[in-house]
C-alpha positions in Angstrom: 4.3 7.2 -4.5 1.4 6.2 -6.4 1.7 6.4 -9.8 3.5 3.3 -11.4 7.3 3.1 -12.2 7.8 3.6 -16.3 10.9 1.6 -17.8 12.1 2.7 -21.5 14.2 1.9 -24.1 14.3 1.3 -27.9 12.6 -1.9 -27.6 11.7 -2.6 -24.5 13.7 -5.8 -24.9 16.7 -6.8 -23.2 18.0 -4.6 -20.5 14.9 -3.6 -19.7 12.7 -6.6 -19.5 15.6 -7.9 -17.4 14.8 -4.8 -15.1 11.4 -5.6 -15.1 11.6 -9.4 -14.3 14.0 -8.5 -11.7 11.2 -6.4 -10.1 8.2 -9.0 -10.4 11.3 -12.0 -8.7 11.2 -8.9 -5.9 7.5 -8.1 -5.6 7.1 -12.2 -5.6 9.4 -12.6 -3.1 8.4 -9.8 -0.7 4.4 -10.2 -0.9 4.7 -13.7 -1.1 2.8 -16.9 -2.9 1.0 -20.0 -2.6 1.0 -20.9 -6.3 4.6 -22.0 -6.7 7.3 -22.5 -4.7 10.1 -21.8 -7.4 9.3 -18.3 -8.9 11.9 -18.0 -11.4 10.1 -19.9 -14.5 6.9 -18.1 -14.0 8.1 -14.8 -13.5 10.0 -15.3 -16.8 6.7 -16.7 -18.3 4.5 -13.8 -17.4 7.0 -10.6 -18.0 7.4 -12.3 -21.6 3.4 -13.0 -21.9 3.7 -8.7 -21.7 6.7 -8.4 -23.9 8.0 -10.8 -26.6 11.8 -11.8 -26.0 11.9 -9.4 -22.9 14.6 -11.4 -21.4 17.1 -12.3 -24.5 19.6 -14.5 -23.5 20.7 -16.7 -20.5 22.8 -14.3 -19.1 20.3 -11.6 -18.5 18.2 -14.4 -16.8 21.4 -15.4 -14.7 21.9 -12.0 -13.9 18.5 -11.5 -12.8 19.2 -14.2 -10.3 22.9 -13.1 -9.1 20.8 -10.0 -8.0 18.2 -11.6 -6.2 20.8 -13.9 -4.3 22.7 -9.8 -3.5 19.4 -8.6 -2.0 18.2 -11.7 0.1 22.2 -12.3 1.2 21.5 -10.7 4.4 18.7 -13.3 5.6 21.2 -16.7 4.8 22.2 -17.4 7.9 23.3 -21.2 7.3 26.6 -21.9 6.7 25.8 -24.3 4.3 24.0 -22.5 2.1 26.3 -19.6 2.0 29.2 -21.6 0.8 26.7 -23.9 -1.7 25.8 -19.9 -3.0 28.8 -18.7 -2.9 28.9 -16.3 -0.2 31.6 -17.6 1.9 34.4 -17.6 -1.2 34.3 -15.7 -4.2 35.6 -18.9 -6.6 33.0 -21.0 -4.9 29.0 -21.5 -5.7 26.8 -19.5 -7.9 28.4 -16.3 -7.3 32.2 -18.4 -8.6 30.1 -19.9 -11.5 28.4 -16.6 -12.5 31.9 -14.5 -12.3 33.5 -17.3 -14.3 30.5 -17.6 -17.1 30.4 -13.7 -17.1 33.8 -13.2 -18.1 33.7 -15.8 -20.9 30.9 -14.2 -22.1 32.7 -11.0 -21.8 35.3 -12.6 -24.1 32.5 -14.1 -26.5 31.0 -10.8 -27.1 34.4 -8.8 -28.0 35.3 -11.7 -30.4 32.6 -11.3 -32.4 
């Protein structure tokens, strides 16, 4: 396919810009760099130089990040760094942390 992908929403904020920076952390990691070796910050930096407040809170960032850690989970093959990400447990790593600060955030959200 050849044409580019269009996202839309009411504001093109949010859910959305999450999509998006989810799919420049792919295209980063899949073509490759040699101008940093950490792409998260500047991925953020450039999807909200195209939209203002694209990615609204923390969580959407940690999401965007549980789901790069689900796609490249097939290529960790050190034991180490699957139990420091959480793969080998559920409580344990990232993944724990994540599940944990989603469902307090869950919790947050109904409160108010």
């Amino acid at each position: 396919m050849s044409r580019p992908t269009i996202v839309h929403c009411v504001d093109g904020c949010g859910k959305i810009g999450t999509l998006v920076y989810i799919e420049v952390l792919l295209m980063q990691l899949l073509r490759g760099t040699e101008n940093y070796e950490h792409p998260f910050l500047p991925c953020a930096v450039f999807v909200r130089l195209q939209r203002r407040y694209a990615i609204e809170n923390y969580m959407q960032y940690l999401y965007a990040c549980r789901v790069l850690l689900h796609f490249v989970q097939s290529f960790i093959e050190s034991k180490f760094h699957r139990y420091i990400l959480g793969y080998s447990f559920a409580d344990s790593g990232f993944i724990g942390r994540f599940e944990d600060l989603l469902q307090t955030w869950d919790q947050r959200t109904i409160v108010q």
